[in-house]
Structures are given as C-alpha cells and as structure tokens.
C-alpha positions, -999 to +999 in steps of 0.1 A: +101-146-238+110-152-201+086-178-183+082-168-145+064-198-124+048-191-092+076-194-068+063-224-039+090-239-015+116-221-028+119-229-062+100-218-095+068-239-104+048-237-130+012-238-131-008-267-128-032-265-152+000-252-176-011-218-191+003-185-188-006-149-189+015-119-205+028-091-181+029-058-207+047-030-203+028-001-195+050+025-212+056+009-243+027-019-247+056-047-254+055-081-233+082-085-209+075-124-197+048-149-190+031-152-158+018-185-141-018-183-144-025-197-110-053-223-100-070-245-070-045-271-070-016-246-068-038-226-040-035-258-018+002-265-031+013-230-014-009-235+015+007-268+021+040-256+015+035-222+039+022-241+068+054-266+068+073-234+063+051-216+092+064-242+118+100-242+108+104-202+109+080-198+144+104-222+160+135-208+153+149-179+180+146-149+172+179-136+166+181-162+139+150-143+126+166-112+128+199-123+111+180-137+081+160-105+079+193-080+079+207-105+053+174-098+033+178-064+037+217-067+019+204-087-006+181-064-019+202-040-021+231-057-040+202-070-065+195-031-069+199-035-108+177-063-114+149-051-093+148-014-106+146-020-142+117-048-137+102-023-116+104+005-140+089-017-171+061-038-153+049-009-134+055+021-152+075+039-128+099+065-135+135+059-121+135+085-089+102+063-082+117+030-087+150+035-074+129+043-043+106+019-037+134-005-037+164+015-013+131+020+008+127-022+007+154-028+022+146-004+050+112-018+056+129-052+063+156-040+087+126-023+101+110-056+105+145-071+120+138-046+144+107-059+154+115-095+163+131-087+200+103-068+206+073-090+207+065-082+243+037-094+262+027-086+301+022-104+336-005-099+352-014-086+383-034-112+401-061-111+435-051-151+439-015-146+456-007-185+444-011-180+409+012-161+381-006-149+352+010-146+321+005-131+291+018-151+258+024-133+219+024-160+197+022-156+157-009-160+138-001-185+110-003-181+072-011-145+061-025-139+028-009-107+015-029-096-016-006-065-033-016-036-058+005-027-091+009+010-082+040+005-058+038-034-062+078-043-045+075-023-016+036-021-006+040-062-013+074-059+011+054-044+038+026-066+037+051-097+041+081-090+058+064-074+093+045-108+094+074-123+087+088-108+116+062-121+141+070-155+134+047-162+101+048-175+069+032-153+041+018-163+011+019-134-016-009-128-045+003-099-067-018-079-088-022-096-123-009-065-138+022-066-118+033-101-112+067-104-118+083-085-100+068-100-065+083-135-081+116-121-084+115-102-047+106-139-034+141-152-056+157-123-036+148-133-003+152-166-011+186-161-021+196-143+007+185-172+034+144-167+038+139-210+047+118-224+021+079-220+019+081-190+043+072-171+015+052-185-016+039-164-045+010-173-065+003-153-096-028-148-115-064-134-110-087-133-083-114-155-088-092-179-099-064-176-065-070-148-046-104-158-040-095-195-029-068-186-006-090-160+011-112-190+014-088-216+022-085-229+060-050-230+059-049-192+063-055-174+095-051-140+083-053-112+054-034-084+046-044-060+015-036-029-001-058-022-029-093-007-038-125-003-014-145-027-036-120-054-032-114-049+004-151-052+012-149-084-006-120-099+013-136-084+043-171-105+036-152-133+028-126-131+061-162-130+082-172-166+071-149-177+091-137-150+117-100-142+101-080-113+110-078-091+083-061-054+074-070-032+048-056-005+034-079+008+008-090+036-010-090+076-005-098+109-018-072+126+000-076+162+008-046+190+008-053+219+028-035+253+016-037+279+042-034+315+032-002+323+049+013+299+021+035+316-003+016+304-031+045+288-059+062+270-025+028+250-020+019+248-061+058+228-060+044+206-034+010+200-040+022+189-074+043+162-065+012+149-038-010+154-070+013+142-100+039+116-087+035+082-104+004+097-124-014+099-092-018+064-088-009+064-049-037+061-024-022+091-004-024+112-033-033+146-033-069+147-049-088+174-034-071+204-030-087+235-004-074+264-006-083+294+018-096+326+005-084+351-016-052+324-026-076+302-053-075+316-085-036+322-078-026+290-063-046+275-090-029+291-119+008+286-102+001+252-100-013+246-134+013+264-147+041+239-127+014+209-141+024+221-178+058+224-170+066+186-160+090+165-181+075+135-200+105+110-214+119+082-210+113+066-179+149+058-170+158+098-178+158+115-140+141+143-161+107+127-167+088+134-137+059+109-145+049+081-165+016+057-184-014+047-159-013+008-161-040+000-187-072+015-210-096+009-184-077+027-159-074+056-186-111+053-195-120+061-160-096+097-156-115+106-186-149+100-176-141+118-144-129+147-161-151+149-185-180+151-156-161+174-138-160+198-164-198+193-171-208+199-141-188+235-146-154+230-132-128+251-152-097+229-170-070+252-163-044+224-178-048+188-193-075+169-196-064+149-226-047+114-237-010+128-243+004+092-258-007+057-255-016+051-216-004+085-205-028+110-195-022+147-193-014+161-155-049+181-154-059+208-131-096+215-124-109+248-106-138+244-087-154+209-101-189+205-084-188+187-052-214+158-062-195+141-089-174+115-094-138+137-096-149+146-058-163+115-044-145+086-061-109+072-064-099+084-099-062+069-098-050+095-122-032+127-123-058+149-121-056+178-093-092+196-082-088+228-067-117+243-046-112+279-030-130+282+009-139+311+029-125+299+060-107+275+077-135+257+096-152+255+061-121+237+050-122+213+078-159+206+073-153+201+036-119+179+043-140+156+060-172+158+037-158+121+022-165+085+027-126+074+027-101+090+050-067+076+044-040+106+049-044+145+047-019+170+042-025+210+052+005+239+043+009+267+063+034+286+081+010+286+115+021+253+140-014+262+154-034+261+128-017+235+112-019+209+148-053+221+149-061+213+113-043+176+120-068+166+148-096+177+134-092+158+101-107+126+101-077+106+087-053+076+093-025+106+085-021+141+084+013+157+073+014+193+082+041+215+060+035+186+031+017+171+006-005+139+018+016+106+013+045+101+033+060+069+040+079+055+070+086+017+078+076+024+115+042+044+115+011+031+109-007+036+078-043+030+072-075+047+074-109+056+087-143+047+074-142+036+034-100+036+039-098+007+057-098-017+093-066-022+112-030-004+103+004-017+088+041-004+098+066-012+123+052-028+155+013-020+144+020-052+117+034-070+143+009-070+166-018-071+145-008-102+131-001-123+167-024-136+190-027-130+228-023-160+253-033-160+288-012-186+305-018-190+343+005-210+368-016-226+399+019-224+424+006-254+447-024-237+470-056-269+468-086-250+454-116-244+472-145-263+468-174-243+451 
C-alpha cells in the first residue's frame, strides 16, 4: 500500500511520531494508501517551513508570481490523469464531477494569476498640503486553510491559491477523510515551480493538527470550508488572539419554483441542485418551494426523474451519483428521514440504504417545518418539497433558516425572479437555476449560520492583505502644540 507523508518544504515527510492512518474508498470500502497522522512537532515543522517560505514568495515581483501561477495552472492540467482517478476513489465522486473539479482547478489558479497585478491600494487626499498619504496592501502571512472531503481538490485550491496570490504562504489541513489527494495537488504545484514551503500540507485530525495550527502564532490567518460547528470553533479559537478568519460553512439552501415553470424543465434542474454528488455540496438544493397549484406535480415529475438516475460505476459517464463518505454520514440522512416522515411528510421516492454507503435519491412532500430535514445540514440526497400559496409566503419561508449560503428561484418572470434575488437573505441567489454555481471570480459565502467574510477572485485577495497608511512629511517644520 502507498505511504503518503505530509508534504513540508517541498518534499514528502513522514510523521513524527511515525504512525499512519488509512484513507478508504468510499465506493468500494478498499484502502487506497496511508496517511501521515500528523502531530505538534510537525505543526511547528510546517509553520517554520511556511514562514521561511512566506518571505521568499512576498519578496519576489509580481510577475514572477504570476508566471509560477500560469505554470501551476498547465501543470494541473497535464497531471489530469493522476488527479481524476484519486479524486474519484478518495472522495467518491463520479467522473463528470471529478473531471470537473479538476479543469475547474486550473481555472481558479489562472484566476488567482490574475489577481497579482491587481493588489491596488489608494493615496490619500490630505488637508496638510506638505504631506502625501499613502495607502500600502501588503500580504497577511501564513494562512491556515482547513478543506472539506466533499469537493476536497478544488474547495482546498481556492482556499490556497487566492492567498497565494497576495503574497502568502499557505499551510493546508485536509479533511482526514480526504487526505491524499491535497498531498498530491501540493506534488503538482510543486512540480510545476511553487518555491518550497509556500505550500505545506499536514494530514490528520483536528485535535491532533488543525487545532494547533489554529492555535499556533506563526499563523496570521484562517480560511475554512466546512461545517457550522467547526467554523464556530475555529472562529472562538481565531478570537484568542484577533486572527483574520473566513468561513464558509453550512446551509439549508432553498429553491424557489415559481408557477410560470414548465414543471419537468425545473424537476431536471432542481434534481441536479438536489442529487449531484449525493447532495453533499453546501449549495445544494435542500428545501424546495413551490408556488401553488404546481406541488403535487412538480413533486411527482421530480420524484419520478429521482428514480430514474443511473447508479454504476463511478468512472461510467452514466452514473449520475455516487456513496456519501462514511456510516456516520449515512446514519444521519436516515435519522433525518425517518423524522421527516414521522412528523407526516410523504416519501414519494427513496428513503432507503441502496448498497454499502449509498443512499437512495429521496423525495419528501411536505415534511413538517420544525424538524431536522428542515432545519439542519443533512449532507445527503434527500430533496423536501413544500407547496406555498404565494410568492411573498415563499420569500418569508426562504428566509425562515439560521444559514443562508446560496438560493436559487425558476421562473420565466426577470421581475419576479430580481425581486425574489434581493429579497432572499443569501451570500447567492441564481435566478433561472438550481442553487450552487461556481465561478473563480465571485464571492462565495454566506449570511448568519453560513459564514464571516467571502472567498473568490479579488474578495480572497483582499481579505487576506493588510492595509498600511504610510505618510511622507515633504520638509514643512511642524508646529509646536
């Protein structure tokens, strides 16, 4: 079985303590390689490594940023094979997913190449005429970016490469479930040019490393993508000491079906925001509103397209989804369903362990508003469908949630569909689709339980820089007080 060591200063390192922890593959159960089981002394290791890394990359120009970048960006792309195929066994994705995440990579680092010439600042306007004030952008430091397993290449890529960008070094812990595969995206970059200790990976579990480098004074800022629980504790333990952090954390995404739909166009849609990777995606589409009289039939069409969806092999372009990532995460869809369906929603499709990890595509009608299924992230591919009397009701019930990542609302009305966008208390809101979309420049993050501060494009950027004011006395002698 393949060893993978954390990867410090540009090589492979095992970890110090010497043990190891399987990565399995979610489809199949079998053990694809050993992980480093990180601890303390390799915490301080990367931390050493990334702020000798940190001064190197800050102080080169940036065009010679952007050239390494681009070069990433090739590199990824002409390791397509080796990426895909550890993506698609780690994580459990199917191969439109995988193939994907990483073409869509490599686009988030030219994105970031983008970035680097524009880290503009200001002057200042100034009531002394013999003094220039200046305005300074300067990188933060070491970033922490802590990564999930449900898109674990490119929601890591995000996280390091517009930080990257700015002038920082990043240090990456990977979910335990998925670690691999953000070792051999490090090799990539490495490969392609990235100066050593730029970007470190540590692999293992939380209290043993992502807990201590949250911790450690050697980093000045956290990035994560991952679950409202963890984010509050990575936000408690940023406030100790005053670091930046961004989080993009949970939601309970709503999908808004107006009733000038045609109502098998939007079931097609609202399947893939419901169903893709087994609905483990943030954005998903969890709490579908439909407008009266279209429930009952939008509900049915889309059960019906729900039953219809191709379970195979994962490489087979057929197979529309795939496992959720462990028995826990199964354990949960179930106990969601099951309340659901106690508390008188109607199963329409689903509901059921189909194989191993993989759970039925299930379609509730009208699950109570007060349970779990409604109010928490369930992370599977379960779809609830509610029907509304009118639209204001489906605004007031869109926003009737703690989270509010992304949104999505069908219909063939621009009015009712820009008025449904600013009314929705969301970090998103797709009109004429489904609730996660993805682009390297716009910001993505949320309001309230979703998250603090966005990532994409020049929103990374920025968010990870400090402001300097930098004033030039031009020779007048101060006054005395």
């Amino acid at each position: 079985m393949k060893t993978y060591g954390h990867f410090i200063d540009g090589q492979d390192v095992p970890a110090s303590g010497g043990q190891a922890f399987e990565s399995l593959a979610p489809m199949t159960g079998e053990a694809l390689g050993l992980a480093a089981r990180g601890t303390a002394e390799d915490v301080s290791d990367a931390v050493d490594s990334a702020r000798r890394g940190f001064l190197h990359w800050s102080g080169l120009p940036p065009a010679e940023r952007e050239r390494i970048l681009l070069k990433c960006a090739d590199h990824v792309e002409a390791s397509y094979d080796r990426l895909l195929n550890l993506l698609i066994d780690e994580s459990g994705s199917t191969i439109i997913k995988a193939k994907y995440e990483v073409l869509y990579t490599a686009s988030v680092l030219r994105a970031a190449a983008g970035e680097v010439r524009r880290l503009y600042a200001d002057t200042l306007p100034n009531e002394k005429p013999h003094r220039l004030s200046m305005v300074l952008r300067e990188p933060l430091g070491v970033v922490l970016a802590i990564s999930p397993f449900n898109a674990p290449l490119v929601l890591l890529a995000k996280m390091v490469v517009f930080p990257l960008g700015a002038g920082n070094a990043v240090i990456a812990k990977p979910s335990e479930e998925t670690p691999l595969i953000a070792v051999e995206f490090a090799r990539v970059l490495h490969e392609a040019g990235l100066p050593a200790g730029v970007f470190n990976v540590i692999t293992g579990f939380g209290a043993e490393v992502g807990e201590p480098l949250a911790r450690h004074p050697g980093v000045d800022g956290i990035a994560l993508t991952g679950s409202t629980a963890t984010g509050i504790r990575i936000a408690k333990i940023a406030a100790e000491t005053m670091r930046r952090v961004q989080l993009e954390l949970g939601g309970k995404n709503p999908l808004l079906v107006l009733n000038d739909m045609d109502v098998t166009r939007a079931a097609e849609i609202a399947a893939v925001g419901a169903f893709t990777h087994a609905g483990q995606i943030c954005m998903s589409s969890a709490r579908i509103l439909v407008e009266q009289p279209l429930g009952r039939a939008f509900a049915e069409a889309l059960a019906k397209k729900a039953a219809s969806l191709h379970l195979g092999d994962l490489r087979d372009e057929k197979t529309a989804y795939g496992p959720l990532i462990n028995q826990r995460a199964v354990e949960k869809v179930k106990s969601h369903v099951q309340a659901a369906l106690a508390g008188g929603g109607e199963l329409l499709t689903g509901g059921q362990v189909q194989r191993g990890l993989v759970f039925q595509p299930t379609v509730i009608y009208n699950p109570p508003r007060s349970g779990p299924l409604w109010c928490e992230e369930t992370f599977g591919p379960v779809a609830s469908v509610t029907e509304v009397d009118s639209f204001d009701e489906m605004i007031a019930i869109a926003n009737e949630s703690d989270y509010g990542l992304s949104a999505g609302v069908l219909t063939n009305d621009l009015v009712r569909g820009l008025t449904a966008a600013r009314r929705i208390r969301a970090g998103s809101v797709h009109v004429g689709a489904h609730s996660f979309q993805s682009d390297p420049m716009a910001p993505i993050g949320g309001y309230g339980m979703s998250g603090v501060g966005r990532s994409g494009g020049k929103y990374s950027v920025e968010h990870f820089t400090e402001l300097k004011w930098v004033s030039l006395e031009l020779g007048e002698t101060p006054r005395p007080f």
